[in-house]
C-alpha positions in Angstrom: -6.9 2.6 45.0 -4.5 0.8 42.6 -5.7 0.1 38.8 -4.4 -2.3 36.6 -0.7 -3.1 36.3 1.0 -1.2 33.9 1.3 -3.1 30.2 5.1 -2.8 28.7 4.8 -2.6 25.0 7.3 -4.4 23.4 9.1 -1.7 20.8 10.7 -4.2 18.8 7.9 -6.4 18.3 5.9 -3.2 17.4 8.8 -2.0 14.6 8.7 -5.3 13.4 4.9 -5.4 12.7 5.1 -2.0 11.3 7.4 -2.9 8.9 4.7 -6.0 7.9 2.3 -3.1 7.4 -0.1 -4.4 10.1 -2.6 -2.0 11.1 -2.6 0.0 14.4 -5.3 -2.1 15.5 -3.5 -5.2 15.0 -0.2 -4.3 16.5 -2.4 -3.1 19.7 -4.0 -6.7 19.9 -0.6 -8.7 19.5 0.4 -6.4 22.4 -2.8 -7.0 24.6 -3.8 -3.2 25.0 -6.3 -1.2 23.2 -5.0 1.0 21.1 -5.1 4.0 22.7 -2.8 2.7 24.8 -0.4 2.5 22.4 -1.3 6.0 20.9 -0.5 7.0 24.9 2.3 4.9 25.3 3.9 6.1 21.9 3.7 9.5 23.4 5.1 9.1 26.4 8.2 6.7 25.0 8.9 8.7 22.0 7.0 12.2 22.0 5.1 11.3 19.4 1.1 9.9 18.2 1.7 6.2 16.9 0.6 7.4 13.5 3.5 9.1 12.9 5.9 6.7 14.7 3.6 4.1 12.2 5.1 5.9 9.5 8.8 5.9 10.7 9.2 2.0 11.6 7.0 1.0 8.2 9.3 2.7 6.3 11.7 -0.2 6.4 9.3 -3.0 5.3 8.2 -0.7 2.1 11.8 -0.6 1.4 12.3 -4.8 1.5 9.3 -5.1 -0.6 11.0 -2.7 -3.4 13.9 -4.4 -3.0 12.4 -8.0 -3.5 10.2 -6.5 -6.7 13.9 -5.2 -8.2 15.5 -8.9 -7.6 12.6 -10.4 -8.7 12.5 -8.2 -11.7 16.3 -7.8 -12.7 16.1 -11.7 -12.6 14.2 -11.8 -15.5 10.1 -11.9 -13.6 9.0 -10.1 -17.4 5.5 -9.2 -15.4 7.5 -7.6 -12.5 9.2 -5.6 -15.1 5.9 -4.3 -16.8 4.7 -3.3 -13.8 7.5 -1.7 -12.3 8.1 0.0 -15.7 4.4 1.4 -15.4 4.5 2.4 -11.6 7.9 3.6 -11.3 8.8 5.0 -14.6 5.5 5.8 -15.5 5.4 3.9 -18.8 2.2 3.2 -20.4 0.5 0.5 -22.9 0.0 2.5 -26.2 -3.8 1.8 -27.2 -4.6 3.4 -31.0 -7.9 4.8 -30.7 -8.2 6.3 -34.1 -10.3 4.6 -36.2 -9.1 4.2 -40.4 -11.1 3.2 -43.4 -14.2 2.7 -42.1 -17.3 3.0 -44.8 -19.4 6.1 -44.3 -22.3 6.0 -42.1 -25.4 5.4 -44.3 -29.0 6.9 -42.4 -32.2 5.3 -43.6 -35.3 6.5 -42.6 -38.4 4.1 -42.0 -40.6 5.7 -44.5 -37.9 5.1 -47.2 -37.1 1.5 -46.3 -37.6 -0.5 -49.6 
């Protein structure tokens, strides 16, 4: 009894959605399988589950978007500085919480209002 024909997957579309960050799910619907297949088929191409081949090929997109942020920021993007200053560098906004010349705190009971 014969199944279905075998499905190709398409490695270089699938490295090229990883590096978009699409999920698992998503990459396995562009190809037309369900995603086990693609766990399976990961496996048998490349001896490993797609998670961790995920994790490999998205590498490359995460790298591009840090790279656009830098342009973006070394061009003068003041907001993309703060916030690569704060997530990179760990830089913080310096809040004073201590409070100065405040009057004292005056307590009045009800039976000596008046």
């Amino acid at each position: 009894m014969a199944g279905r024909p075998r499905k190709e997957i398409d490695w270089d579309t699938v490295d090229k959605l990883c590096a978009i960050h699409c999920t698992g799910e998503e990459i396995a619907s562009v190809m037309q399988v369900h995603y086990d297949t693609l766990n399976n088929r990961c496996n048998e191409a490349y001896g490993v589950n797609f998670s961790e081949y995920y994790k490999k090929a998205s590498a490359s997109g995460k790298m591009s978007l840090r790279r656009k942020q830098y342009e973006v920021a070394m061009a003068g993007n003041v907001s993309m500085l703060i916030w690569l200053g704060k997530n990179m560098l760990n830089q913080r906004d310096h809040v004073d919480t201590e409070v100065k010349d405040l009057p004292p705190i005056q307590i009045i009971r009800a039976n000596e209002a008046n």
